[in-house]
C-alpha positions as CSV (number, residue, x, y, z in Angstrom):
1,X,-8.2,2.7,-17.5
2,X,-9.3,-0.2,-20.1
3,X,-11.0,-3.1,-18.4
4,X,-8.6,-6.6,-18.9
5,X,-9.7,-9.1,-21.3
6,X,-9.9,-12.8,-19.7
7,X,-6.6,-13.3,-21.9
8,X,-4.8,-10.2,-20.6
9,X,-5.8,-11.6,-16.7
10,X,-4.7,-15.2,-17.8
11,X,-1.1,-13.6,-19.0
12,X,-0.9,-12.0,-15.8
13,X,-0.1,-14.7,-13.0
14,X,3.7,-14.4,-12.4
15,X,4.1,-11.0,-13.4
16,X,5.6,-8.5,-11.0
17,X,4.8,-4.7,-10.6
18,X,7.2,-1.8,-10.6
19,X,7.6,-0.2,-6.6
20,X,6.4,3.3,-6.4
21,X,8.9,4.2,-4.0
22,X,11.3,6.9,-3.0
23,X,13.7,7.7,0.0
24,X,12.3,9.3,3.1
25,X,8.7,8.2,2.3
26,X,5.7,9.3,5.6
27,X,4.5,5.7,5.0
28,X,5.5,2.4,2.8
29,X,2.2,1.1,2.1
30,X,2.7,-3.1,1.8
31,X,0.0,-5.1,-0.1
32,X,0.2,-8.9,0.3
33,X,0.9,-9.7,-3.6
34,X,-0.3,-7.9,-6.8
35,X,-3.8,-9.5,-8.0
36,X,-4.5,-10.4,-11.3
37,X,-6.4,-6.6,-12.8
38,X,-3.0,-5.0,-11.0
39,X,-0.5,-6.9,-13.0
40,X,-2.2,-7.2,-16.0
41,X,-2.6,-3.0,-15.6
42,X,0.7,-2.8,-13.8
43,X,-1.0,-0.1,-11.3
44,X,-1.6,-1.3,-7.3
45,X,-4.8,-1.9,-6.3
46,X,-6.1,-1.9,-9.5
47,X,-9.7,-4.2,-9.0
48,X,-12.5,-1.9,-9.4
49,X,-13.8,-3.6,-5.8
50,X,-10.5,-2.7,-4.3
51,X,-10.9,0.2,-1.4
52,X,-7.4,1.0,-1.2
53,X,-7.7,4.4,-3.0
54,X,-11.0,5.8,-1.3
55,X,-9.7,4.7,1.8
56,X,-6.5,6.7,2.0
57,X,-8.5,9.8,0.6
58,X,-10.5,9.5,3.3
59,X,-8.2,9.0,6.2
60,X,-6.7,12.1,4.6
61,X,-3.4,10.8,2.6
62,X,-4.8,12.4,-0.5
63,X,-6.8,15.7,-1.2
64,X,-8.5,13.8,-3.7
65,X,-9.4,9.7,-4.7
66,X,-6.2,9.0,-7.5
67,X,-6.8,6.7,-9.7
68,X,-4.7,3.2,-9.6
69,X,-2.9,4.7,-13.6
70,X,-2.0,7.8,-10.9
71,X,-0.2,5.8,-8.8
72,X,3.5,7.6,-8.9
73,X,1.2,10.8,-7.6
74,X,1.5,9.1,-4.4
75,X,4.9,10.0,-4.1
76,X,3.7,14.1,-3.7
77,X,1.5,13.2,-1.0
78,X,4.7,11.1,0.9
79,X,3.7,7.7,-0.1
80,X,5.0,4.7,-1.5
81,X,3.5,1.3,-2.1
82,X,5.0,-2.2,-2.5
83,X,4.2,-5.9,-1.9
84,X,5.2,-8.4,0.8
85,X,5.4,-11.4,-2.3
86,X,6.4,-9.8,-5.6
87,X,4.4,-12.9,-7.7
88,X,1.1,-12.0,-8.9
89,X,-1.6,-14.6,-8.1
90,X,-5.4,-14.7,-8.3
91,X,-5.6,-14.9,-4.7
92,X,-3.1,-14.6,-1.8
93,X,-4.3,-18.2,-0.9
94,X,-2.0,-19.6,-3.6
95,X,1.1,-18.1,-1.9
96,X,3.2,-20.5,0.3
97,X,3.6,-19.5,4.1
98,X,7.8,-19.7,3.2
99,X,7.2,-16.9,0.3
100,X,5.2,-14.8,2.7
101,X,8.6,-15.5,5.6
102,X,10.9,-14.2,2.5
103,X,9.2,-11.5,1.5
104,X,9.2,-10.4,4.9
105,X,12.9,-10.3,4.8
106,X,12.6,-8.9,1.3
107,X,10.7,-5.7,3.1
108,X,12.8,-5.5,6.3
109,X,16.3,-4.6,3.3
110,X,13.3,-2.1,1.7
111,X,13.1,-0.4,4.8
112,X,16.3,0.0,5.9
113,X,17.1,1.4,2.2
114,X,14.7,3.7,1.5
115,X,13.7,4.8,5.6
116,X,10.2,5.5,5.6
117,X,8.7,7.2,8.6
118,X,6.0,4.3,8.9
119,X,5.3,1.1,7.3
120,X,2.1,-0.3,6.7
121,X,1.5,-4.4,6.0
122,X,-2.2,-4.6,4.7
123,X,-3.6,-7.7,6.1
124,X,-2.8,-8.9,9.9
125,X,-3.0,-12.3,8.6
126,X,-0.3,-12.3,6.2
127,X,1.6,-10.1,9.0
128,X,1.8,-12.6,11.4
129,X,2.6,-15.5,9.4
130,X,5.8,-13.4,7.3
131,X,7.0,-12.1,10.9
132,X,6.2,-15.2,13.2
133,X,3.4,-13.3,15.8
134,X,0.9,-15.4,15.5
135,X,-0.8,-12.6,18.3
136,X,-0.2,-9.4,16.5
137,X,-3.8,-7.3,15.8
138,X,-4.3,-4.3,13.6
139,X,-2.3,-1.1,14.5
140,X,0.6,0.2,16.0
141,X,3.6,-3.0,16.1
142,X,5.9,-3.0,19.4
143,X,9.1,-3.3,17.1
144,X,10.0,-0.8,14.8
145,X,12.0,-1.8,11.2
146,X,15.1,0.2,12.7
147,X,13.7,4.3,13.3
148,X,10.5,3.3,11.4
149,X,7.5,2.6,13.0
150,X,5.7,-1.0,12.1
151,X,1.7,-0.9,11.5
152,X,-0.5,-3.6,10.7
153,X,-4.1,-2.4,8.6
154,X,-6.7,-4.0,7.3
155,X,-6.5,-5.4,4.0
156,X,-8.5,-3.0,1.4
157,X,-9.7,-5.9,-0.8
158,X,-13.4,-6.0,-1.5
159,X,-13.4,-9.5,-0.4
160,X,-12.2,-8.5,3.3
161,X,-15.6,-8.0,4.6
162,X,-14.9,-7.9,8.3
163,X,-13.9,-3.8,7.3
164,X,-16.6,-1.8,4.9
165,X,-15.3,1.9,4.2
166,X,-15.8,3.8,6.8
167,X,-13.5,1.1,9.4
168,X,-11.2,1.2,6.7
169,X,-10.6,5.0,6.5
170,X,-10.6,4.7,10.8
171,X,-7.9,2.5,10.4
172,X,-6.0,4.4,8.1
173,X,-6.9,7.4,9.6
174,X,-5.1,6.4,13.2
175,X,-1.8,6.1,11.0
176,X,-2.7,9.4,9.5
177,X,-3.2,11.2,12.6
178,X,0.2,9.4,14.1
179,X,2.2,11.1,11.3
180,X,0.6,14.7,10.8
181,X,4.0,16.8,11.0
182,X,5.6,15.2,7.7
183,X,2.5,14.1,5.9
184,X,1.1,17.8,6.2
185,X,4.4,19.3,4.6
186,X,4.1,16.8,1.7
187,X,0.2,17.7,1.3
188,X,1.2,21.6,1.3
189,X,4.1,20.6,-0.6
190,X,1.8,19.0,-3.3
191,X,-0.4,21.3,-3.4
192,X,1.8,24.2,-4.3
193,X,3.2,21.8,-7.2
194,X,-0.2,21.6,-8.5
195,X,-0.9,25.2,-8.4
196,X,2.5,26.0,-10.0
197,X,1.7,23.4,-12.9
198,X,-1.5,24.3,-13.3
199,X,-0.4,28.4,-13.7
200,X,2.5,27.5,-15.9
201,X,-0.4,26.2,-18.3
């Protein structure tokens, strides 16, 4: 993936980012906004220091680390991503606490459309301000989005330095494990798509 010039980051702020998304999804993975390298690239998690990728490799999402240009692989493995706040920014600081509120009720129409197993806000803080739980802590939520079950998990960005790598992929992981039955079928599932590809070669 080509590294973004300074003018390609500049033309970024505003932009929005396609979902990768699909009905019947294990788990809806929710960033707080897209970032500057992922709109300007148009691929989540897309700053070399994000951990996002390595993380759910190693909580066991994905056989292998994808990279942020194979995002729409996700969707073999059971996974979606979106964003709480569709407007890119350079930070998340720059968002308003009423965007973070509507993009809350922007997510809750998401989920009832597209009925994930799980879904998964990354970043408690941003959690509690767009669903007014000022309490809530990382993990399982009491209230489920209808039949889908509500997760909070640490933010992957290489500036959240309360979590290195290995509490990330703990965190993950405890999703991971909560969710075997489906997420194995789409792993096997996956697997015998790349097999099949790779013979018809």
């Amino acid at each position: 993936m080509a590294r973004p010039t300074a003018a390609d980051l500049a033309q970024a702020v505003h932009r929005t980012i396609e979902d990768v998304i699909e009905p019947g999804l294990d788990v809806l993975f929710v960033g707080i906004n897209p970032g500057l390298w992922s709109a300007a690239t148009g691929h989540h998690f897309a700053r070399p220091g994000n951990r996002f990728w390595r993380a759910i490799q190693l909580a066991g999402f994905t056989p292998d680390v994808l990279a942020p240009s194979a995002q729409r692989d996700l969707l073999r493995y059971g996974i979606g991503i979106t964003n709480l706040v569709p407007r890119t920014t350079a930070t998340a600081a720059e968002l308003t606490d009423e965007e973070i509120r509507t993009g809350a009720v922007r997510i809750i129409q998401k989920v009832e459309r597209y009925r994930p197993r799980a879904v998964a806000f990354l970043g408690v803080s941003s959690y509690r301000i767009a669903f007014g739980r000022p309490k809530a802590q990382v993990g399982r939520q009491p209230d489920p989005i209808g039949a889908t079950e509500v997760w909070v998990l640490p933010n992957p960005s290489g500036l959240n330095a309360h979590y290195q790598l290995p509490q990330l992929a703990e965190a993950y992981g405890q999703l991971r494990r909560a969710i075997p039955r489906a997420s194995a079928e789409s792993l096997a599932a996956a697997e015998s798509r790349r097999g099949t590809a790779a013979g018809s070669g």
